[in-house]
N, C-alpha and C positions, 0 to 999 in steps of 0.2 A: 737559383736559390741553392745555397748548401744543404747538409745533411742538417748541421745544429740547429740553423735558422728553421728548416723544416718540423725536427721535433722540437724546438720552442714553441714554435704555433701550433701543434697539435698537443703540448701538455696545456698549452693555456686554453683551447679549446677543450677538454677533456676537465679543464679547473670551470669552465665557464657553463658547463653540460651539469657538474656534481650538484654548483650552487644553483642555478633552474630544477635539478630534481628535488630539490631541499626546499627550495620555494615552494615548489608543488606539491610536496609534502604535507609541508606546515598550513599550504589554501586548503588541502583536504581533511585535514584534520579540522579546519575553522569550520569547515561548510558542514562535515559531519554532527561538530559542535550544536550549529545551526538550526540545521534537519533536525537533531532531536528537541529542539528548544523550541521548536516552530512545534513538530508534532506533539510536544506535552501542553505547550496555549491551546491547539485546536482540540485535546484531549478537552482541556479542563474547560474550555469554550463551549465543547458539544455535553457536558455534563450540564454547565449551567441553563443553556436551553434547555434540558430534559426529553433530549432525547433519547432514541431506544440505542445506546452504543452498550456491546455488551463486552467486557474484558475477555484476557483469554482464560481467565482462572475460573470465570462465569460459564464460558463456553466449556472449559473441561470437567467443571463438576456436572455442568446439566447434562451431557454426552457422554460423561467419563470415558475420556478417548483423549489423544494428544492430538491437539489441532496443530500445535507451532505458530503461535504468532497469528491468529486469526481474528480481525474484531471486522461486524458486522453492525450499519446504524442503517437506520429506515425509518423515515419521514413520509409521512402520508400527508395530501395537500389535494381536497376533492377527492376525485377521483383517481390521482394520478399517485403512484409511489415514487420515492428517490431510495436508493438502497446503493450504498457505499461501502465497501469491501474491500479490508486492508490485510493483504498477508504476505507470509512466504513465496516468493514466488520459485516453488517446485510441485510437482506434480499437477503440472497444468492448472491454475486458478481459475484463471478463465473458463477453460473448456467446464470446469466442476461447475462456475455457477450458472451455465447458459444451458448444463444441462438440470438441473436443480430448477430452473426458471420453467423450461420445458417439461419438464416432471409435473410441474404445478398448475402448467399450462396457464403462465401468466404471459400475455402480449407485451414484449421487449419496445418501443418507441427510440427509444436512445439508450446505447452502450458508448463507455471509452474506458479504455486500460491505460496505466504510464507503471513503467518499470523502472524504480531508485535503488539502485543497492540493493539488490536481491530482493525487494519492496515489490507487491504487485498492488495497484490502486484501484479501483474500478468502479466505474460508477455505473446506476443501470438506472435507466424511468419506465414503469410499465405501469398499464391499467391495471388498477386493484381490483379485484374483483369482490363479491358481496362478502364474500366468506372472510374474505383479510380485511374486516373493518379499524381492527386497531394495531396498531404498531407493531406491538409486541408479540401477536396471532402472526404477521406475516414473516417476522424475524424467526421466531422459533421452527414455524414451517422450512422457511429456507437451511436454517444452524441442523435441523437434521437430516435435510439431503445432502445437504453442502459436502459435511464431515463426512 
């Protein structure tokens, strides 16, 4: 193979790299698109159920503190809670609410976290205990250790 024939096929390889990054581009800009159109349905979804989702505008006037992106919902079902936990993920999310759970000395049964674009997700099922009979009592208790 010559030289020319050589960079022939490496500028058409290098033309064939630009339009794949350009492609890739343009899927992550749709998927982004997505993700927030998916999260403002299950926004206004979890509104319609009436459940305890509390905004972050909710979360920083009752704390007057900057959470960054922090919305907490808790569903009680018997005796068992579901508590879902959407934030920033920096400053350890995690670790914050498993120690907030332990503060409160509620039994964890089921934990899972998934990390999207800086997103930390987390869901947790624990025994409620007497004192957290409604929603909103075991929300506020967690929205103050959490923060």
């Amino acid at each position: 193979m010559d030289k020319a024939s050589l960079l022939s096929d490496a500028v058409s390889y290098i033309n064939e790299l630009k339009a794949k990054v350009e492609d890739l581009a343009a899927q992550q800009v749709q998927v982004e698109r997505e993700f927030k159109k998916v999260k403002t349905e299950v926004a206004d979804t979890t509104a319609d159920n009436q459940s305890a989702t509390t905004s972050v505008e909710q979360i920083r006037t009752a704390n007057n503190s900057e959470s960054g992106g922090l919305e907490v919902e808790v569903k009680i079902v018997g005796s068992d809670a579901m508590i879902r936990v959407q934030s920033d993920n920096s400053n350890y999310p995690a670790a914050r609410l498993m120690d907030a759970l332990r503060d409160l000395e509620l039994p964890v049964y089921h934990a899972s976290m998934s990390s999207v674009n800086h997103l930390m997700l987390q869901d947790v099922v624990i025994r409620a205990p007497d004192g957290f009979s409604t929603e909103d009592g075991l929300k506020a208790a967690l929205l103050a250790r959490f923060a």
